[in-house]
VEXDREN-2710 file (C-alpha; in Angstrom, 1 decimal):
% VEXDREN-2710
k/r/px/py/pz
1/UNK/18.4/-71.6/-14.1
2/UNK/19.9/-69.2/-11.4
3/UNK/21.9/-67.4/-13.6
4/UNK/18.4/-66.8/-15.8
5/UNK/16.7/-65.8/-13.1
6/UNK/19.5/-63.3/-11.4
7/UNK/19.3/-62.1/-15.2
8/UNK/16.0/-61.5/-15.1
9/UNK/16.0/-59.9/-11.6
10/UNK/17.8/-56.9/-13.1
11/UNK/16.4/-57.4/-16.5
12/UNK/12.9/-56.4/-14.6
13/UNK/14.9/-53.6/-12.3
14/UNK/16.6/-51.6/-15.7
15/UNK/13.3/-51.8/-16.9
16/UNK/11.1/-50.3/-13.8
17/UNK/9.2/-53.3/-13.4
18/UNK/10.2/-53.3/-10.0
19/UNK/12.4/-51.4/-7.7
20/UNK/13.7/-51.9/-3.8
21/UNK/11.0/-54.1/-4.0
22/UNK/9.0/-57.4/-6.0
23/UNK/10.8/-60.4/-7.3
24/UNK/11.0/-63.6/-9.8
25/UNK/11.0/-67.2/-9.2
26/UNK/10.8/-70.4/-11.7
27/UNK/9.6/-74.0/-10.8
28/UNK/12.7/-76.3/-10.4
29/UNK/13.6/-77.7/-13.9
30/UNK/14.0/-81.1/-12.1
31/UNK/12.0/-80.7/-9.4
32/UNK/8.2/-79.8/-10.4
33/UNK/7.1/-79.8/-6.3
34/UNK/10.1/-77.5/-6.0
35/UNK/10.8/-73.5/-7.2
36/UNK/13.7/-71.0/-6.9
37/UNK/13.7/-67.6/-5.7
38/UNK/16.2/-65.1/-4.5
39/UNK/16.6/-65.0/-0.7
40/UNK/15.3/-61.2/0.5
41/UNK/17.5/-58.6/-1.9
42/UNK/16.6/-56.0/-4.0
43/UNK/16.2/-57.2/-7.4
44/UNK/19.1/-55.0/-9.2
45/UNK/21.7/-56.9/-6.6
46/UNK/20.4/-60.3/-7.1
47/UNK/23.2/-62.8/-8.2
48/UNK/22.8/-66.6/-9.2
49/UNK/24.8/-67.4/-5.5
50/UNK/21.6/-66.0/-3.9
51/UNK/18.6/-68.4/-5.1
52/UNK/17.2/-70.4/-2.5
53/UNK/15.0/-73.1/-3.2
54/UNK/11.9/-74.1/-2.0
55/UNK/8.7/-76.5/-1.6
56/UNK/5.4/-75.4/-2.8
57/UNK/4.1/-74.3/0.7
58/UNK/6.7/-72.2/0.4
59/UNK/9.4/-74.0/3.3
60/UNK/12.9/-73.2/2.9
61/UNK/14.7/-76.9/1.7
62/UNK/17.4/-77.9/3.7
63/UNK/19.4/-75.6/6.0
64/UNK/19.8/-72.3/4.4
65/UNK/19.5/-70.2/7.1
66/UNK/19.1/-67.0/4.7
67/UNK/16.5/-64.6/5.4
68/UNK/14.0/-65.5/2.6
69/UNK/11.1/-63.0/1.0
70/UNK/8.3/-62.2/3.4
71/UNK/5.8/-62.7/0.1
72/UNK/7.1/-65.7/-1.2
73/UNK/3.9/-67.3/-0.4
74/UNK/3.0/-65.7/-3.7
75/UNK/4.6/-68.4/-5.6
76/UNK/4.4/-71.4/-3.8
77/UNK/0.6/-71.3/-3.5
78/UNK/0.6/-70.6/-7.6
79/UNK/3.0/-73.5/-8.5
80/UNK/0.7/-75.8/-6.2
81/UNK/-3.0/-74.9/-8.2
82/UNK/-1.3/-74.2/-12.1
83/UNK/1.1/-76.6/-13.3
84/UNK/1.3/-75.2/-16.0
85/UNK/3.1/-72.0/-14.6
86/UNK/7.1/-71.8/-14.8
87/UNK/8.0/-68.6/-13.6
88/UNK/6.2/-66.0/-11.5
89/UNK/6.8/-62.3/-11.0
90/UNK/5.7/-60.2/-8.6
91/UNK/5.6/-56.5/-9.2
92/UNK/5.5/-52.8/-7.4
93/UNK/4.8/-51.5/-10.7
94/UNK/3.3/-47.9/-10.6
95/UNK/1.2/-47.9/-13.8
96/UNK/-0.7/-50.8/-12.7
97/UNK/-2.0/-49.3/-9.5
98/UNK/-4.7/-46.7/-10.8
99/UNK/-6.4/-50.0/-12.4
100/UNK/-6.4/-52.0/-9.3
101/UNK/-7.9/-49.6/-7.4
102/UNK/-10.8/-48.4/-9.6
103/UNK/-13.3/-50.0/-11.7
104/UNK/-11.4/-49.7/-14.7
105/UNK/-10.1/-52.5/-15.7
106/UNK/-7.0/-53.1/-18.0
107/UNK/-7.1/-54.2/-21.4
108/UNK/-4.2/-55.1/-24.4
109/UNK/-4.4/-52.2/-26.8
110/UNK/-1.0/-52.8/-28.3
111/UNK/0.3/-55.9/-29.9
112/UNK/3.3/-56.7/-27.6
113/UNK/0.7/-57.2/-24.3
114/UNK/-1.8/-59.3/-26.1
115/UNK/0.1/-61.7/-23.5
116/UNK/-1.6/-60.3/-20.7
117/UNK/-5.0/-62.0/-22.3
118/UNK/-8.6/-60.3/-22.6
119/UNK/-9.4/-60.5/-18.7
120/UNK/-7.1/-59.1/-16.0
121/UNK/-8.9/-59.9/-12.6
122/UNK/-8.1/-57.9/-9.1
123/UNK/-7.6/-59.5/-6.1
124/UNK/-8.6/-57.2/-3.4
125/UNK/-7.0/-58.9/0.2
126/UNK/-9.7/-57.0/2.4
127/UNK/-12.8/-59.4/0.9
128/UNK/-11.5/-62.6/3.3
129/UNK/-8.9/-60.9/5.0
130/UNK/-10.0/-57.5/6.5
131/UNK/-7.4/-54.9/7.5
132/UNK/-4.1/-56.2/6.9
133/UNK/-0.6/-54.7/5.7
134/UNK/-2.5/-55.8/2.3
135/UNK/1.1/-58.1/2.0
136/UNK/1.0/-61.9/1.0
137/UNK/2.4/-63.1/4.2
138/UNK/1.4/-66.9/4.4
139/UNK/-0.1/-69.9/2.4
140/UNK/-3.6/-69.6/3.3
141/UNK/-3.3/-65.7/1.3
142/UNK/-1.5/-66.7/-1.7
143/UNK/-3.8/-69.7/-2.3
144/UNK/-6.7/-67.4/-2.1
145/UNK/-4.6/-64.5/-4.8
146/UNK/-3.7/-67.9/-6.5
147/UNK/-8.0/-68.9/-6.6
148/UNK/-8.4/-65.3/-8.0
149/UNK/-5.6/-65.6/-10.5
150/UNK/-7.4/-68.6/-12.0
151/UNK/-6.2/-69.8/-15.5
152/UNK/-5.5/-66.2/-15.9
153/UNK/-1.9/-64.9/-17.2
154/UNK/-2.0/-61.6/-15.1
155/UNK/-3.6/-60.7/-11.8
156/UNK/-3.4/-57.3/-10.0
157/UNK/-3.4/-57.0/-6.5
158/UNK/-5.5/-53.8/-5.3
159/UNK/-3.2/-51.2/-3.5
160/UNK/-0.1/-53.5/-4.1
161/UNK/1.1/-54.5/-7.3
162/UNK/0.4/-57.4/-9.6
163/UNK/1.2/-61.3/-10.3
164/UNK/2.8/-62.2/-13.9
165/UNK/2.8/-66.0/-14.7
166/UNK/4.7/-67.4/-17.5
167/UNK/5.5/-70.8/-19.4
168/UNK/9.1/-69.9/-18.8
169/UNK/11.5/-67.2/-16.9
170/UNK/11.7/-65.2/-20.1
171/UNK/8.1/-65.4/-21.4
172/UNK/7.4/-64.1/-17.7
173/UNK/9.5/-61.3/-17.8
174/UNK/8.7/-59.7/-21.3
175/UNK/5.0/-60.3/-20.4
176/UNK/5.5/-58.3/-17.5
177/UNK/7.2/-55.3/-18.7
178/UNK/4.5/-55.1/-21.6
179/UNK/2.2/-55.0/-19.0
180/UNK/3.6/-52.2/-17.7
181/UNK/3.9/-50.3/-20.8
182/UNK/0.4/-51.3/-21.7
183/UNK/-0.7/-49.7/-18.7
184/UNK/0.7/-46.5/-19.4
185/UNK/-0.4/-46.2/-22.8
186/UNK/-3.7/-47.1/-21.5
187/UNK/-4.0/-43.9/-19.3
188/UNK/-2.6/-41.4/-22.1
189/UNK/-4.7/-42.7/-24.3
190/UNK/-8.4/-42.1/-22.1
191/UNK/-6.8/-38.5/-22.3
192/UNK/-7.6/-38.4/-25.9
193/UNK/-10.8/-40.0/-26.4
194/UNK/-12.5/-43.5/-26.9
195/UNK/-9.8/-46.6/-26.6
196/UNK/-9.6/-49.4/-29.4
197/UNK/-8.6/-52.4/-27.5
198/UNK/-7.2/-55.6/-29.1
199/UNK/-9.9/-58.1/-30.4
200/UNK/-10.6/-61.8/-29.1
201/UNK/-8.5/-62.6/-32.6
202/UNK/-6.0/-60.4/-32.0
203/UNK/-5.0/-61.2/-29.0
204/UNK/-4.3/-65.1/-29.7
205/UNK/-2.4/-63.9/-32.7
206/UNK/-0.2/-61.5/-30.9
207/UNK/0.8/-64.0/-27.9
208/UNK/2.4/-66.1/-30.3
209/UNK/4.1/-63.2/-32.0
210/UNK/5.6/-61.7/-28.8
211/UNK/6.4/-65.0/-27.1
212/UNK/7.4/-67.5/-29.8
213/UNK/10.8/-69.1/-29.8
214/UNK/12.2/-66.8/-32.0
215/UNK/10.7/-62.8/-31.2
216/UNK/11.3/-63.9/-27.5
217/UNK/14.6/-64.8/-28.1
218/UNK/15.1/-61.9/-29.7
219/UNK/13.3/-59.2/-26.6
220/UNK/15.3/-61.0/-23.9
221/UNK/18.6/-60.2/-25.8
222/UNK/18.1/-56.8/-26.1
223/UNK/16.8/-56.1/-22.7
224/UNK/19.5/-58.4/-21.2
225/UNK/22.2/-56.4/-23.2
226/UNK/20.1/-52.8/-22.1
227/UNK/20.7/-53.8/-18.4
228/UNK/23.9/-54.9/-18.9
229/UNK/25.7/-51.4/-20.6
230/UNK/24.4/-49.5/-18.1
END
């Protein structure tokens, strides 16, 4: 599971998902009241010798004495409400901004981000926390992102970035760089006229044919090999 999730770490850097900042983490495959996460790097430099693991209030185990991420209150609090959830991402990404910050909200309009589901809610810090650095710094924050998150896949995170949940490290990662790409196709496409977003139907349909066994399978190799050459 570390090497998956260093993996991932510059799987999600190649592909601009995150950049000096944001990071991945996966519930413990043995340990359900446990996750991993990289101790405070930039995501392209994560290796599997720097995952540190954790409780879900989000306590460093044992005596790793490792400077850990400031925001890793993110994932704890979402592992403790959806046990469901086996990976997390948090991401800087810049296409996502412009849609937590308006009243626009973001929709799936191409097949490969019907994982991002019909509703994308935004978590706005300021409503029960007034004026802060708008960063995740302790429990009591991520349990309230976590209560706006919901049994949602994606939340943004207005002025900041966004959370990506997933049933595993790779179904977490391709949903987020979809996301991403969504996003951007979203804004050309307002450019041009009226948007046709992906149907109640469709978007079931396409979840299974982005993140089934075999078409994820497939994505992670080819982003793991993009990241790789270069």
């Amino acid at each position: 599971m570390r090497a998956a999730l260093a993996t991932a770490n510059h799987i999600l850097a190649h592909e601009g998902v995150v950049d000096a900042f944001g990071h991945i983490s996966a519930r413990h495959p043995e340990r359900p009241d446990r996750f991993l996460l990289s101790c405070s790097r930039s995501p392209a430099l994560v290796s599997a010798e720097d995952i540190m693991e954790f409780d879900l209030s989000s306590n460093v185990i044992g005596s790793d004495a490792r400077s850990p991420y400031l925001e890793r209150f993110i994932h704890g609090a979402i592992y403790q409400t959806r046990p469901d959830v086996q990976a997390v991402v948090h991401s800087h990404a810049h296409e996502l901004i412009p849609f937590g910050v308006t009243a626009t909200p973001i929709r799936p309009l191409i097949h490969v981000a019907g994982a991002i589901g019909a509703k994308v809610p935004v978590w706005d810090i300021a409503e029960n926390f007034g004026d802060t650095s708008l960063l995740v710094t302790n429990d009591a924050i991520g349990r309230d992102l976590a209560a706006k998150l919901g049994s949602n896949t994606v939340a943004l995170m207005r002025g900041h970035g966004a959370v990506v949940t997933g049933s595993s490290v790779r179904n977490a990662v391709l949903t987020s760089i979809y996301l991403s790409v969504n996003a951007s196709l979203d804004l050309q496409s307002r450019a041009l006229g009226e948007v046709k977003y992906l149907s109640a139907g469709e978007i079931d349909k396409t979840v299974a044919a982005l993140l089934g066994e075999a078409p994820a399978a497939r994505a992670w190799e080819y982003f793991e090999k993009r990241c790789r050459s270069e």
